[in-house]
C-alpha positions in Angstrom: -39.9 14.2 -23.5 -36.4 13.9 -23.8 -34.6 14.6 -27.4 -33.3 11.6 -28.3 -31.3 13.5 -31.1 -29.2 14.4 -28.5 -25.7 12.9 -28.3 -25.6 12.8 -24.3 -21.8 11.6 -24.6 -19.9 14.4 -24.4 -21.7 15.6 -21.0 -21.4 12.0 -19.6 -17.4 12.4 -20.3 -17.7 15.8 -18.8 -19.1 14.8 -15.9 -16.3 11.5 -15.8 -13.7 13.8 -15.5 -14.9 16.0 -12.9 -15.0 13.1 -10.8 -11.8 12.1 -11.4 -10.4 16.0 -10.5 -12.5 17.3 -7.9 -11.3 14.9 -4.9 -7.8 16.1 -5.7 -8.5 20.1 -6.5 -10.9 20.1 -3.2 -9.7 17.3 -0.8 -12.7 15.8 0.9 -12.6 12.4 3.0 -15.4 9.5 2.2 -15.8 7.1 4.7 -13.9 3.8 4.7 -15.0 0.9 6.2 -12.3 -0.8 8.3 -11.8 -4.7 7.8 -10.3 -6.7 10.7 -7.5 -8.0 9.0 -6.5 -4.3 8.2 -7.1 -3.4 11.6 -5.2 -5.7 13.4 -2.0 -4.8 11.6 -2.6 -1.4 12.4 -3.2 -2.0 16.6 -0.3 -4.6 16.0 2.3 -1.6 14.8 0.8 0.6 17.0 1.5 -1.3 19.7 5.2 -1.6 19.1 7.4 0.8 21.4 9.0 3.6 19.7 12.9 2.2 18.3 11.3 -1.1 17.6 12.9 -2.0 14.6 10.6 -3.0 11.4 12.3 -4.8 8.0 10.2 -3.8 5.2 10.8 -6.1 1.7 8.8 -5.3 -1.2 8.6 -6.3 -4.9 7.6 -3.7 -6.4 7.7 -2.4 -9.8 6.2 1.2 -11.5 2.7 -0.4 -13.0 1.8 -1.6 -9.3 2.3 1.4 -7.8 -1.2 2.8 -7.4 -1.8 -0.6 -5.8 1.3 -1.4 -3.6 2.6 2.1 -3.7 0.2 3.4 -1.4 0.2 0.9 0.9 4.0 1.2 1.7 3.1 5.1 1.6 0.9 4.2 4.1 3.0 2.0 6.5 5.6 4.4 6.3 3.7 8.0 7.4 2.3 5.4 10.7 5.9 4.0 11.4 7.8 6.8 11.1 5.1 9.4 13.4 5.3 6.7 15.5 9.3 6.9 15.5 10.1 3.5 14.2 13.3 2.0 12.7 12.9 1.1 8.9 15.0 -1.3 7.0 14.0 -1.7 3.6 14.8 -4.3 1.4 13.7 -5.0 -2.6 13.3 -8.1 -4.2 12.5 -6.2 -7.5 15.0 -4.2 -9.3 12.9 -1.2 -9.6 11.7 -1.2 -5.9 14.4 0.5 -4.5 13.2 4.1 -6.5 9.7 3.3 -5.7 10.8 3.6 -1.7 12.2 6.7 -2.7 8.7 7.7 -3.2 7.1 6.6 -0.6 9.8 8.2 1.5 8.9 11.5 -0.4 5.5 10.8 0.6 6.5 10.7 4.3 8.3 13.7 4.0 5.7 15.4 2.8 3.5 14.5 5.8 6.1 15.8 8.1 6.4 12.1 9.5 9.9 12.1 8.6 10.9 15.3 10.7 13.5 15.1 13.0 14.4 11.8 11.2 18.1 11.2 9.7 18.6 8.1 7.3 21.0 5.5 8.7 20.1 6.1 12.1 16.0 6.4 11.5 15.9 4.5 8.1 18.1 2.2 5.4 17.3 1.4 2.2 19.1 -1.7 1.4 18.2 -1.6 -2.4 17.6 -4.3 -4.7 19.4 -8.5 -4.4 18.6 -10.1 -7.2 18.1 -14.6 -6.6 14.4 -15.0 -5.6 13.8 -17.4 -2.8 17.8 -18.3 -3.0 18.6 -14.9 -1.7 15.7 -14.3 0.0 16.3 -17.4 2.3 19.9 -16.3 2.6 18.4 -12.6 3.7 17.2 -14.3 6.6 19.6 -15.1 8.4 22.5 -12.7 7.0 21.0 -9.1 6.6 24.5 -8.0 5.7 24.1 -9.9 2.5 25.2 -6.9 0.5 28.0 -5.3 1.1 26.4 -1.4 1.2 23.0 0.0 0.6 21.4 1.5 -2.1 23.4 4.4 -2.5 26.7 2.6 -1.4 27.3 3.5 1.8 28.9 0.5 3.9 26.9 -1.2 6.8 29.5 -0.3 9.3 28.6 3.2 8.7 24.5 3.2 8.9 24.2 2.9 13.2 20.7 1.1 12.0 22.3 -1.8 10.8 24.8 -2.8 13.7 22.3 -4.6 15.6 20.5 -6.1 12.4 22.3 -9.2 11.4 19.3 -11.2 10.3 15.4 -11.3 10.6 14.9 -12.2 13.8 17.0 -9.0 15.0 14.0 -7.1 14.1 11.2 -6.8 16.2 8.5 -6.7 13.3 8.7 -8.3 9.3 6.2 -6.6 6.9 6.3 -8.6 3.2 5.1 -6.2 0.6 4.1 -7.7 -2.7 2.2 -8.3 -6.1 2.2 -11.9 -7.3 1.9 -15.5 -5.5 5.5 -16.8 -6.3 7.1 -14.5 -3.9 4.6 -14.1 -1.4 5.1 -17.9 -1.0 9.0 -17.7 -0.8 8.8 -14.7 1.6 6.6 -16.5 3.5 8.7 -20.1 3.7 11.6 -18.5 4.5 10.9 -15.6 6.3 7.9 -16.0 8.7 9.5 -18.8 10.6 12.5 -17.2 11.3 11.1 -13.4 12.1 9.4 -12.2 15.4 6.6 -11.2 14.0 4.9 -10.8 10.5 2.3 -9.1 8.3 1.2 -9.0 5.2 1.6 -5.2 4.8 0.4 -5.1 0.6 -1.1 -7.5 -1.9 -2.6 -6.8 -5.3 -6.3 -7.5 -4.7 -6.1 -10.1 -7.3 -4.4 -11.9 -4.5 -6.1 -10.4 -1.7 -7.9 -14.1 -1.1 -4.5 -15.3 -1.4 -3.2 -13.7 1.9 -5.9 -14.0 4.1 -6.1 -17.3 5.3 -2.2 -16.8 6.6 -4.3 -14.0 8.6 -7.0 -16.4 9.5 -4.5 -19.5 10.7 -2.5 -16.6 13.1 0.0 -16.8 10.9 0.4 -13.0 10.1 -0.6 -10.4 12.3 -2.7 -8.8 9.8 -3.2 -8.2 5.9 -3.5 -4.9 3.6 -5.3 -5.2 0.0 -5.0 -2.6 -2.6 -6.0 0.6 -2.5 -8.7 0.2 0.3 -6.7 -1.7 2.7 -4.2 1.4 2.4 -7.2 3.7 2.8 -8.4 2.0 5.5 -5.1 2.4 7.2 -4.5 5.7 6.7 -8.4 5.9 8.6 -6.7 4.2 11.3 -3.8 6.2 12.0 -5.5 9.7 11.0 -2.5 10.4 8.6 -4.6 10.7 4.9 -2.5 10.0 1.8 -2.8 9.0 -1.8 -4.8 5.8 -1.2 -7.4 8.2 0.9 -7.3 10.3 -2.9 -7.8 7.4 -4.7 -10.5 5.8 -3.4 -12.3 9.3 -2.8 -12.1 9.2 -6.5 -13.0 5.4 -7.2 -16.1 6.3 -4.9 -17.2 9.5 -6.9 -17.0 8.3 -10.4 -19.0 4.5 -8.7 -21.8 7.2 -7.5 -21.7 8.7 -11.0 -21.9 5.4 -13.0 -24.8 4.2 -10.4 -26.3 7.8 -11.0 -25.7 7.2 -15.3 -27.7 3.5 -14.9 -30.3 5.4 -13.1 -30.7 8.3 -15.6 -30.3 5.6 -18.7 -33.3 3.6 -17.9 -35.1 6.9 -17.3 -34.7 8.3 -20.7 -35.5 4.4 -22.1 -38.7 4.1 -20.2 -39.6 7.4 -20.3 -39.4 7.0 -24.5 -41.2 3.6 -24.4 -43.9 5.3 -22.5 -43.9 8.1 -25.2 -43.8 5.5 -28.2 -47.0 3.8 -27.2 -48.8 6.8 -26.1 -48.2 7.5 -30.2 
């Protein structure tokens, strides 16, 4: 019978944490099942010739990061292996940093060898206005006059041919809450070649998808397993792979808990009457 004296908390938190550390101390891969939507705007970027030219915009900020983080992490290590042009710009103030990241993370994954910024990638930074300046965006990518770090258009080769949108050959809208993903969508779908949905909170997740459904955008990414399931795609793991290898883990271990719980109650039921 088992001791019911026993204070099973502190091995329950033992066990939580090991969960939590052992995908990242011994990398192992779970499988990820692929959605279509997540697929499609994989084979879509795939698809595109290597110089094509993708505009990234994001709104981004640090507490979203393990959410929208990884999927721009993601986007990026595909794109750049596949030696696309990145032009990124930030309709958060904080974003611009946070692609700073991502573009560490594509370092790390030797997708950025070879690559030189201003020729192979620009981050514009951050222009404040909402839909104001993101419907000005459109059609004047020159909007600002330098990037992030202040260096002038004329002198980033990237930019000469990318005067507005439609220059590029692909649009990927990045971000976290309805207000903008309805702007970016107004003012930027209709005017760009092509479009995806490259990141959404997957509070809005629902939100996205019927632009996916009507054809509208070439394909969607949700959280931390549409990033996962991307990085499946292109064979290139990263920190949404970690992450959900860790979600996964401590689920198994909470399913394994429920089990073990109504063990020990039933178990001492049993006991009680036997008594």
């Amino acid at each position: 019978m088992f001791n019911r004296s026993f204070d099973y908390k502190l091995p329950v938190y033992i066990l939580l944490v090991i969960s939590i550390i052992l995908p990242g101390v011994f990398p192992f891969t779970l499988p990820v099942a692929v959605p279509s939507e997540t697929r499609e705007a994989y084979r879509y970027i795939d698809s595109l010739p290597a110089g094509s030219t993708v505009i990234v915009s994001n709104m981004m900020y640090a507490a979203v990061w393990p959410e929208i983080g990884v999927c721009t992490v993601s986007l990026f290590n595909h794109m750049f292996s596949k030696d696309l042009k990145v032009v990124m710009i930030s309709w958060e103030s904080e974003t611009p940093v946070l692609f700073e990241r991502a573009i560490g993370f594509a370092e790390k994954s030797g997708a950025l060898d070879g690559k030189v910024y201003g020729e192979d990638w620009v981050n514009i930074g951050y222009i404040p206005g909402d839909e104001v300046s993101i419907s000005t965006f459109a059609d004047n990518t020159w909007l600002k006059p330098a990037d992030y770090f202040g260096t002038s258009f004329e002198e980033l080769p990237l930019m000469e041919d990318i005067h507005s949108v439609g220059d590029a050959d692909l649009f990927i809208m990045i971000d976290t809450g309805i207000s903008r993903i309805d702007a970016t969508i107004r003012q930027i779908m209709p005017k760009s070649q092509a479009f995806i949905i490259g990141g959404v909170m997957g509070a809005y997740y629902g939100y996205a998808m019927p632009y996916y459904q009507a054809g509208q955008a070439k394909g969607v990414l949700g959280s931390i397993k549409g990033a996962a399931a991307y990085e499946t795609m292109s064979g290139i793991p990263g920190p949404a792979s970690l992450t959900m290898n860790t979600i996964s883990l401590t689920h198994v271990l909470v399913f394994a808990l429920i089990i073990a719980s109504n063990v020990v109650y039933f178990r001492g039921k049993q006991g009680r009457r036997q008594m």
